[in-house]
C-alpha positions as CSV (number, residue, x, y, z in Angstrom):
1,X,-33.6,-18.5,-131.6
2,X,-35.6,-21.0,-129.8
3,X,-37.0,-19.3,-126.2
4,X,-37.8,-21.7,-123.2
5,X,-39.4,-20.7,-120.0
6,X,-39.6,-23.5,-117.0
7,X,-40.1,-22.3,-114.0
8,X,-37.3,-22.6,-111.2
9,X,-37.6,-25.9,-109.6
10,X,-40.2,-27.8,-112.4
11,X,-40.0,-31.2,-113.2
12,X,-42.0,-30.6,-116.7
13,X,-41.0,-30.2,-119.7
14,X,-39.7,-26.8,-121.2
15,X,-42.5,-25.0,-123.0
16,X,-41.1,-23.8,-126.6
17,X,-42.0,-20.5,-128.6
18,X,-40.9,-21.9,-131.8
19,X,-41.0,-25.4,-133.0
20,X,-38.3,-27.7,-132.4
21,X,-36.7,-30.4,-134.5
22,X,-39.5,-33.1,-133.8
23,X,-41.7,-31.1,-135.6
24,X,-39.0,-32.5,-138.6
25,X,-40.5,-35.8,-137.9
26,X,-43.9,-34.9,-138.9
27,X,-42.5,-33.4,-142.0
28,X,-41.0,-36.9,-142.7
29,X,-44.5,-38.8,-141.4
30,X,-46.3,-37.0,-144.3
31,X,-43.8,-37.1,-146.8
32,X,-43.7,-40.6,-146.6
33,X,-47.4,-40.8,-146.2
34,X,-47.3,-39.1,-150.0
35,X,-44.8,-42.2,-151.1
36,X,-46.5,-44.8,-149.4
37,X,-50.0,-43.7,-151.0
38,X,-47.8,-43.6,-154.9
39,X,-46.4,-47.4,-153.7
40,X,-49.9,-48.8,-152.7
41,X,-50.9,-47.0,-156.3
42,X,-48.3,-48.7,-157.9
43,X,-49.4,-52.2,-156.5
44,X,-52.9,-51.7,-157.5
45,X,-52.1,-51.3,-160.8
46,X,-49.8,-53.9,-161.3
47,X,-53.1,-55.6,-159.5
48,X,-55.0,-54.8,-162.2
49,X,-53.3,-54.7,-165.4
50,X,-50.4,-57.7,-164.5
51,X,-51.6,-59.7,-161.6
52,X,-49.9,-62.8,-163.0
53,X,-46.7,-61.1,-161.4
54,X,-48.2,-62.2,-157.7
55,X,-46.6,-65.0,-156.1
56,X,-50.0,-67.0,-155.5
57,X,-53.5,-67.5,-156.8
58,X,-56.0,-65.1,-155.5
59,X,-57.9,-68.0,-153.9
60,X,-54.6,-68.4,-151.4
61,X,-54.7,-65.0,-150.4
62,X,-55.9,-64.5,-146.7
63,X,-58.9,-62.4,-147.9
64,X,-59.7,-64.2,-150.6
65,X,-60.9,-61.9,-153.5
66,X,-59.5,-61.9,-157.3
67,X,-56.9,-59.4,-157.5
68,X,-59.1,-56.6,-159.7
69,X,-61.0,-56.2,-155.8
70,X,-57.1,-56.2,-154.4
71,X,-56.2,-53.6,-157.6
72,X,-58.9,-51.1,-156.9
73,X,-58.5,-51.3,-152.8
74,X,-54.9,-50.6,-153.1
75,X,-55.4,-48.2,-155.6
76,X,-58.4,-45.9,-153.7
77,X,-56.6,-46.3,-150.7
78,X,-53.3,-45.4,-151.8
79,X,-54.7,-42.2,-153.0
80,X,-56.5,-41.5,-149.9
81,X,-53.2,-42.1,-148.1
82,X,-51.5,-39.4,-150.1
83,X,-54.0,-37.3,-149.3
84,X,-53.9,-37.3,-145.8
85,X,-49.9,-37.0,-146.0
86,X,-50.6,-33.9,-147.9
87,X,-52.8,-32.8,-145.0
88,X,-50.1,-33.3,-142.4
89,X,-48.9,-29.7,-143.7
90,X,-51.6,-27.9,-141.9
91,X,-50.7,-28.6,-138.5
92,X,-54.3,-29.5,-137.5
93,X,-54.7,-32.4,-135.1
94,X,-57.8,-34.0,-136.9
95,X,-55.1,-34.5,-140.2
96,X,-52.4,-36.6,-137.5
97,X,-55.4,-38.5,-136.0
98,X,-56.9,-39.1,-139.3
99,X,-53.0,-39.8,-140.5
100,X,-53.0,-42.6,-137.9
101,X,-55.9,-44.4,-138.9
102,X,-55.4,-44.4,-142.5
103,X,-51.9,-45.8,-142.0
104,X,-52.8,-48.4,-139.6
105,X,-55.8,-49.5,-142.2
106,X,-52.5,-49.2,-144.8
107,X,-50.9,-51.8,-142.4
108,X,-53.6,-54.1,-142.3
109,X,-54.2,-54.2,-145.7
110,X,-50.5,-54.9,-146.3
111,X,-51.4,-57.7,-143.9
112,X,-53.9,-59.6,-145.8
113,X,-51.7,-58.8,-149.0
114,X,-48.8,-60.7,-147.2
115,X,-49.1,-63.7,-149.2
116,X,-48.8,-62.3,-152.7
117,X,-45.7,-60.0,-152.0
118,X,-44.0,-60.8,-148.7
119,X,-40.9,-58.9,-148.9
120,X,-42.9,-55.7,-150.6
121,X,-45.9,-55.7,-148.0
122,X,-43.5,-56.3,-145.1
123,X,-41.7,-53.0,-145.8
124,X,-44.8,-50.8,-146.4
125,X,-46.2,-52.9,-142.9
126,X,-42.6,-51.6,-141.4
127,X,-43.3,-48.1,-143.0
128,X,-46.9,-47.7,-141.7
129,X,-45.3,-48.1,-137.8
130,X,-42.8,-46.0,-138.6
131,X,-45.4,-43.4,-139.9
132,X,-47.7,-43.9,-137.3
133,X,-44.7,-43.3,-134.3
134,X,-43.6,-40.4,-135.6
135,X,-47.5,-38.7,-136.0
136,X,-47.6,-39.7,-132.2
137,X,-45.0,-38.8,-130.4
138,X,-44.3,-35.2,-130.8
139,X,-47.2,-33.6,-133.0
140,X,-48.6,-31.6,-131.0
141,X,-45.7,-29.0,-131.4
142,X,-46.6,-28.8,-134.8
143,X,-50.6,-27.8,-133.9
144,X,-51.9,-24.8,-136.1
145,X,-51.6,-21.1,-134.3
């Protein structure tokens, strides 16, 4: 049973004892932290072991480095991602600011990527937002006791 107290007259918001559905959305920010950091995994290794599949030569890319650079970025950085989703679980601010910046980095690395999977990189940009509202809005009801 969730207790409230506001006192009479208060324009503030209610001050909760237990944690109230938003805390849900940090749940789902590191959850999809986890996938995001398995899809950027998954695009680093098709980066390095297929890169032929990319719709344009490395030189056309917007930072313009062969795709074994590309391969090992996305790779190293999808695992760092999924690490920091993993970290979400504490409840400790430093893991929803650090969550922040690693997906913002996630969506400008997308960015540069944009050329050699459009479609794919504009989801994971879409995703990173998405990550990065719900880690801002509302996480400080999930703070560690």
């Amino acid at each position: 049973m969730t207790h409230y107290a506001e006192p009479e007259g208060s324009t503030q918001a209610a001050s909760y004892d237990e944690p109230t559905g938003w805390v849900g959305w940090i749940m789902f920010a590191a959850f999809m932290m986890m996938l995001l950091g398995v899809f950027h995994a998954i695009q680093g290794l098709v980066a390095l072991f297929a890169d032929e599949k990319f719709r344009v030569a490395d030189s056309d890319l917007f930072v313009s480095v062969d795709y074994t650079t590309w391969g090992w970025v996305h790779l190293i950085g999808g695992i760092i991602v999924a690490v920091a989703g993993f970290s979400l679980f504490t409840g400790w601010l430093l893991a929803r600011i650090v969550g922040v910046i690693v997906v913002a980095a996630s969506a400008i690395v997308n960015s540069a990527f944009l050329a050699a999977y459009p479609i794919w990189s504009a989801i994971m940009i879409a995703v990173d937002i998405l990550i990065i509202w719900a880690l801002t809005v509302h996480g400080a009801e999930m703070k560690k006791v």
